[in-house]
C-alpha positions in Angstrom: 69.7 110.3 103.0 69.4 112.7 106.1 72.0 115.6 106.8 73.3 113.2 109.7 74.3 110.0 107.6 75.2 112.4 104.6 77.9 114.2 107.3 79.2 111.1 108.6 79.7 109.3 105.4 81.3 112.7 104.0 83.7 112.0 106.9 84.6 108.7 106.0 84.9 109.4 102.6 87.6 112.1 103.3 89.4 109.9 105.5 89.9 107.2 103.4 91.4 110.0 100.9 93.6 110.6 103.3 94.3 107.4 103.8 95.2 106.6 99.8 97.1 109.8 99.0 99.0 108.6 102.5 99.7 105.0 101.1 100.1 106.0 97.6 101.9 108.7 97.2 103.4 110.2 101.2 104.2 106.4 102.2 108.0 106.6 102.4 107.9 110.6 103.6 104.5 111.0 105.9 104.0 107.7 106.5 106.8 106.6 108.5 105.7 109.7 111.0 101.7 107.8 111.1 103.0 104.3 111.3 106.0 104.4 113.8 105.8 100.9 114.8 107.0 100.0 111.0 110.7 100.1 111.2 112.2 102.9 108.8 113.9 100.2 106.3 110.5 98.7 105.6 109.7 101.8 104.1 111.0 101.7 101.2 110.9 97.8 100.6 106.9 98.1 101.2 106.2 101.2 98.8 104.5 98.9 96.3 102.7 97.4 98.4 101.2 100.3 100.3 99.9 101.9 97.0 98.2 98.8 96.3 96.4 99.1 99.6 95.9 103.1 99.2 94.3 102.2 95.8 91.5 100.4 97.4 90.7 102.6 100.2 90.6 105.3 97.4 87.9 102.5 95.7 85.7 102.8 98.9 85.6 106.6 99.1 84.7 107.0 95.7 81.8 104.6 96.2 80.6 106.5 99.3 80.8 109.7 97.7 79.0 108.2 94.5 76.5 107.4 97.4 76.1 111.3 98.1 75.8 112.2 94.4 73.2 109.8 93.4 69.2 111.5 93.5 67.0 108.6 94.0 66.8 108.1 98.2 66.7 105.0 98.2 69.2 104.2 95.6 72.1 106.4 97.8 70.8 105.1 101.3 72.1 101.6 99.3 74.7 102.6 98.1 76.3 104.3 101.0 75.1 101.3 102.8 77.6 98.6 101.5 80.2 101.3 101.2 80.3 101.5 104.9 79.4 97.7 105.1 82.4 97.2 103.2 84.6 99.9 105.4 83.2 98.2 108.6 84.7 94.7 107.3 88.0 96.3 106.5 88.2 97.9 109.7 87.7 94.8 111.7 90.1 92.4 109.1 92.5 95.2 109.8 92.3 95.3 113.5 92.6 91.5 113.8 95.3 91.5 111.0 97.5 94.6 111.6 96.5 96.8 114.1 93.8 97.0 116.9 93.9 100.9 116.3 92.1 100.4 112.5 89.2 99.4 114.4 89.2 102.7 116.3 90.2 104.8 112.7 87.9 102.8 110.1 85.2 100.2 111.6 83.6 102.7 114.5 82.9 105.4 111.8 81.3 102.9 109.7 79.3 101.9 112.7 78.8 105.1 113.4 77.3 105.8 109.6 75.5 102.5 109.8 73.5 103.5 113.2 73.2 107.4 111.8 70.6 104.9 109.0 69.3 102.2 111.1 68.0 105.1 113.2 66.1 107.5 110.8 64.3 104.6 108.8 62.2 106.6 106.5 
């Protein structure tokens, strides 16, 4: 994996850490400042639920960084490969679903990381 891709997946890895210690454990304190379109008694009533969701975004940045640990090449280019595959589709489920701003936060990276492959074929 080149020093580009390896960057921009490290980048999307740490976001989507973010994005699960936000859900999971800062949902009814930091979160209501991130999401201010939620009204404030949803909050509370949506905890649950937004651990759930931080759980899985924690699932995809331990895959991509599992894609920057593992030695064989080819094996990590994989790897990273459906990690961001499966970012791109959550980014774009999210936008049509929830928010046109995921598209901007989750799927352009993961194009981003996709291209950063697609244009260093080795």
């Amino acid at each position: 994996m080149n020093l580009l891709s390896q960057l921009i997946v490290g980048f999307i890895a740490t976001l989507h850490l973010y994005i699960l210690w936000l859900e999971m454990f800062a949902w009814t304190t930091r979160g209501r400042k991130v999401f201010k379109t939620i009204p404030e008694d949803l909050f509370e009533k949506t905890k649950v639920m937004a651990a759930n969701q931080g759980l899985y975004n924690g699932f995809l940045a331990a895959g991509l960084i599992w894609s920057l640990l593992i030695l064989d090449a080819d094996w990590s280019k994989n790897i990273a490969i459906f990690f961001l595959s499966c970012v791109l589709v959550a980014g774009i489920y999210g936008a049509m679903t929830a928010s046109k701003r995921i598209f901007f936060v989750q799927a352009v990276p993961a194009i981003l990381g996709l291209l950063s492959f697609m244009l260093t074929l080795n």
